[in-house]
C-alpha positions in Angstrom: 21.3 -27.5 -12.0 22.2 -24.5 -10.1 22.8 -21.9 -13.5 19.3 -23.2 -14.2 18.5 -22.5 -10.7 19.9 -19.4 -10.6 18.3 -17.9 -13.4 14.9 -19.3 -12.1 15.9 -17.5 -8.9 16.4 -14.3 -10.5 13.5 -13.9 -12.9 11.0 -14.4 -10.2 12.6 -12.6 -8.0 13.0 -15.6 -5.2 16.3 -17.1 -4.0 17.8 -20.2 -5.2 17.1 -22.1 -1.6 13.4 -21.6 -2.4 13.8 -22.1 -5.8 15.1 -25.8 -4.8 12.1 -25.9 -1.8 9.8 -25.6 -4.7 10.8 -28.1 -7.0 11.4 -30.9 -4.0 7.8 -30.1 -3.3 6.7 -30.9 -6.8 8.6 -33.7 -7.4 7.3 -35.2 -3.8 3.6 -33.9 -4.3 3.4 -33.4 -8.2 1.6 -30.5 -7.6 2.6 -26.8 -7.9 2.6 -24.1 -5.2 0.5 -21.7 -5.2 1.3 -18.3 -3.0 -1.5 -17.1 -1.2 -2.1 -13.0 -1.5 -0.1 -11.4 1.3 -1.3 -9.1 4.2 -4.4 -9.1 6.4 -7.6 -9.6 5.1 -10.1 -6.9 4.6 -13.7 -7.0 6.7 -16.4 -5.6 4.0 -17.7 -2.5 5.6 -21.7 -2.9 6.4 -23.8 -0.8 3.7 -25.6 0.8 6.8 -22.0 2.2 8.1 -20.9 4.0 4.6 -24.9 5.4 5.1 -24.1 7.0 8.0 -20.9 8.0 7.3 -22.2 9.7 3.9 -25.0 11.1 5.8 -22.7 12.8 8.3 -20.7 13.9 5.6 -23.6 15.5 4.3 -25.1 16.9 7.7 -21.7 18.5 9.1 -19.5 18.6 5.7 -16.6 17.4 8.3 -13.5 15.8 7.2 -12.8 12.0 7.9 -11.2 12.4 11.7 -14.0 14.7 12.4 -16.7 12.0 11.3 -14.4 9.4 13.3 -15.2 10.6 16.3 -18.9 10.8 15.8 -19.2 7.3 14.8 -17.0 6.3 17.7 -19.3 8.3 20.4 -22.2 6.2 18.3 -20.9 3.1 19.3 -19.2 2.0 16.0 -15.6 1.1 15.4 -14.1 2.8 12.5 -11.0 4.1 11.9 -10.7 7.3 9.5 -8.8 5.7 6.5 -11.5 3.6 6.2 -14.1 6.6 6.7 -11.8 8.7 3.8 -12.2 5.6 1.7 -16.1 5.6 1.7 -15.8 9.5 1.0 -13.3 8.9 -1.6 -15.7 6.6 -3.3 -18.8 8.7 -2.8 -16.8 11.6 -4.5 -16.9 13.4 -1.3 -13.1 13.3 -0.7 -9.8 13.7 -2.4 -6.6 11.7 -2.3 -4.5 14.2 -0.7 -1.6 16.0 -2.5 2.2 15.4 -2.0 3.0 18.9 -1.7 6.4 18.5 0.3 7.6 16.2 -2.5 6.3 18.1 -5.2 8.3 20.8 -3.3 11.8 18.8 -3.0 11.5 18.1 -6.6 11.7 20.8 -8.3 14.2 22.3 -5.9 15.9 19.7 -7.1 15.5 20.3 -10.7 16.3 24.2 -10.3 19.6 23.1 -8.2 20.5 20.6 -11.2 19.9 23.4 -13.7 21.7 26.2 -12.0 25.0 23.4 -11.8 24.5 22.7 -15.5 24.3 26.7 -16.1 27.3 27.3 -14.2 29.2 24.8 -15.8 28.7 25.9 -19.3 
């Protein structure tokens, strides 16, 4: 049982102890497990906060933080991924760039070259 196991354990990525766990609970219950999604649970945002966010937006054409603290003297509790989210999807925002990555890539790529260059 434990080769069987053990590749059971490996192709879903789970170790053989829970592998085990999981059968025992079948063969008690004769039911499978199901795992629930992972992580916290996401509140719908009210359709009257994206309108006011959008509309600020549109009044002060100020980025996410800016909008933040608006809503927050307003009495709402938002916090400004949230508020880039609802610009995002209104087509009012941008994911942002990776520029230091970019960056240390192709330094990268030039300091591979110039080794191959020298070596040739």
């Amino acid at each position: 049982m434990y080769s069987r196991t053990g590749e059971i354990a490996s192709v879903q990525g789970i170790s053989i102890r829970r592998v085990q766990q999981l059968y025992n609970e079948y063969k008690r219950n004769g039911t499978l497990h199901v795992q629930k999604k992972a992580g916290r649970h996401k509140q719908p945002l009210p359709k009257q906060v994206k309108y006011e966010i959008i509309k600020l937006y549109k009044m002060y054409r100020a980025n996410a933080s800016y909008i933040g603290k608006i809503l927050r003297a307003k009495g709402y509790s938002i916090d400004n991924n949230r508020i880039n989210q609802v610009l995002k999807e209104a087509g009012f925002a941008m994911s942002e760039h990776k520029n230091g990555t970019e960056r240390s890539v192709k330094k990268n790529i030039l300091i591979h070259c110039g080794t191959l260059i020298g070596t040739k």
